[in-house]
C-alpha positions in Angstrom: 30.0 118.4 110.3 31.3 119.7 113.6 33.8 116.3 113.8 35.0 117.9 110.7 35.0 121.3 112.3 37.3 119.9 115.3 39.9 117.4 113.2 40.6 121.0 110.9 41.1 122.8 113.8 43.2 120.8 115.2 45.5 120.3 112.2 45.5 123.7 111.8 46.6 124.2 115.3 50.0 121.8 115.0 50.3 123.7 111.6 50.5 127.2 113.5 52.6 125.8 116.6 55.3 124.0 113.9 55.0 127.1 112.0 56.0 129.2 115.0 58.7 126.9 116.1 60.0 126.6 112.5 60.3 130.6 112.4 61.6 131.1 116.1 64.5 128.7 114.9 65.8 130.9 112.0 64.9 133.7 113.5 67.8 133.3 115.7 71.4 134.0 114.2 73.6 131.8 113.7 77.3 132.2 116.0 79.9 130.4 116.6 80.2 131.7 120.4 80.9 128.2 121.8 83.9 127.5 119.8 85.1 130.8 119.7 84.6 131.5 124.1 87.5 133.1 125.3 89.5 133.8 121.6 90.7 137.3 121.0 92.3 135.8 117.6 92.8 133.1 115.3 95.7 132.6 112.9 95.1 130.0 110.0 96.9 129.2 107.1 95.0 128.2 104.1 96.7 125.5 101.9 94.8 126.1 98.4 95.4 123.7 95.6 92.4 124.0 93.4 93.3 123.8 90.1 89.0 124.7 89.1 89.0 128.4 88.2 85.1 128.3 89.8 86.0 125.7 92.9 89.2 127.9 93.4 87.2 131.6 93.6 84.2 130.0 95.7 87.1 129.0 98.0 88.6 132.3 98.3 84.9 133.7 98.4 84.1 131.1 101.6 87.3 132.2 102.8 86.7 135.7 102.8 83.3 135.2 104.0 84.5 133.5 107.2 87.2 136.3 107.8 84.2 139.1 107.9 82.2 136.8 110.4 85.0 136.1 113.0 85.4 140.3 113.0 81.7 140.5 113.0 82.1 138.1 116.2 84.6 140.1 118.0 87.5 137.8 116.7 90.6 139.1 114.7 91.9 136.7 111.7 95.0 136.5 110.5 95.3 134.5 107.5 97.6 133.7 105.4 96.8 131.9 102.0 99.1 129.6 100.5 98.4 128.4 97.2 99.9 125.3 95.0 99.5 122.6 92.7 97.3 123.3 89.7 96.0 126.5 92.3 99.5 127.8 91.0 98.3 128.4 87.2 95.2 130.8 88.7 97.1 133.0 91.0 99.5 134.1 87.2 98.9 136.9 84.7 100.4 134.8 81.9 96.9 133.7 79.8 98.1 131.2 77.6 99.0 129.0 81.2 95.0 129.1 81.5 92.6 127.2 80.2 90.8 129.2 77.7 87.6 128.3 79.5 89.3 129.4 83.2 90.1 132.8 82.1 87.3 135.0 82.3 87.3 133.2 86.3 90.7 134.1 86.8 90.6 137.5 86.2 87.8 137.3 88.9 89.9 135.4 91.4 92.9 138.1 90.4 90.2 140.4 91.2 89.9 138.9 94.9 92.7 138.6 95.5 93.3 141.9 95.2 90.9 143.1 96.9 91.2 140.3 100.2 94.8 141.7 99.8 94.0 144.8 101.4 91.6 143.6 104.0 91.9 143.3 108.1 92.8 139.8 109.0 94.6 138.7 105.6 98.4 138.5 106.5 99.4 137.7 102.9 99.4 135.6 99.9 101.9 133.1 99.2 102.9 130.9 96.3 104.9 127.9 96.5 108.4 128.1 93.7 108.1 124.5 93.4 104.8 124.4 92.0 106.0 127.3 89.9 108.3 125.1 88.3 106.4 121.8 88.7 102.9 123.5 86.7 105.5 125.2 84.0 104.8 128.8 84.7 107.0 132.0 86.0 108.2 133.3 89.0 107.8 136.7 87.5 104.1 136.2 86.9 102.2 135.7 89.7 100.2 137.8 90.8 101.7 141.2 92.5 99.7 140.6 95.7 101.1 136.8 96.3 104.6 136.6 97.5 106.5 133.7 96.3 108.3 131.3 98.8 111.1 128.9 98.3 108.9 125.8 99.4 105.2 125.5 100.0 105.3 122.3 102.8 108.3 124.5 104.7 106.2 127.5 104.9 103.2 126.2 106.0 104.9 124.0 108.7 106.6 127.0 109.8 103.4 128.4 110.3 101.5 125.8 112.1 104.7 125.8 114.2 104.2 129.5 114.9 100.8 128.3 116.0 98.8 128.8 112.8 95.8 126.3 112.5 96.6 124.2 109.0 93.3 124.6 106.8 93.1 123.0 103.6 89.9 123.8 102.0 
């Protein structure tokens, strides 16, 4: 009985001291304060091709998300999100280019974008006129928030040359 007594108290003892390391470790937040020692700001540009009306909002959603922690972390974003490819049929207010199935998603991505549009650390929106043309749609139908540019792979070179890290999610 007490040899009983003694292995249950002992395995109740490396339960408690796990337990306790288990909670000290989430108990801590997560940071990013190595990689982000010494920056006052970061400038990215996002090149977004996701032609999924659910991959392409969880991407704006993760993108977003990240913006509010670098400001939570004493860092200021500037962003800029460049979308094309089958992205380029998402970021349009004509519904017959959706699929029938994407559109109730991209009124919610329209919806974000909106509202990242007016946020601190989002520089702007852009859509490439190539992929205008190459996905069939209109030039007069994206979205009011996204400005449209001549050609995608020139603007986001221009950025990274302008010191913009090239992100593409």
């Amino acid at each position: 009985m007490r040899n009983t007594s003694m292995v249950l108290f002992r395995a109740l003892r490396v339960l408690g001291v796990a337990a306790f390391f288990a909670l000290s470790c989430t108990a801590q937040a997560a940071d990013d304060k190595a990689a982000l020692a010494g920056l006052k700001d970061v400038k990215v540009a996002f090149d977004i091709k996701e032609g999924n009306a659910k991959g392409l909002l969880n991407r704006l959603d993760i993108i977003d998300e990240t913006r509010e922690s670098l400001i939570k972390q004493g860092v200021s974003p500037h962003f800029i999100l460049a979308f094309r490819g089958p992205a380029t049929k998402l970021v349009q207010t004509d519904p017959a280019e959706i699929k029938p199935e994407d559109r109730p998603m991209a009124e919610k991505i329209a919806h974000k974008i909106q509202q990242m549009s007016s946020s601190q650390g989002v520089d702007g929106f852009e859509q490439c006129a190539v992929a205008v043309r190459e996905q069939g749609t209109k030039v007069e139908k994206v979205l009011p928030q996204v400005h449209v540019v001549g050609n995608g792979f020139i603007s986001l070179m221009a950025y990274q040359s302008k010191g913009y890290a090239y992100i593409a999610p």
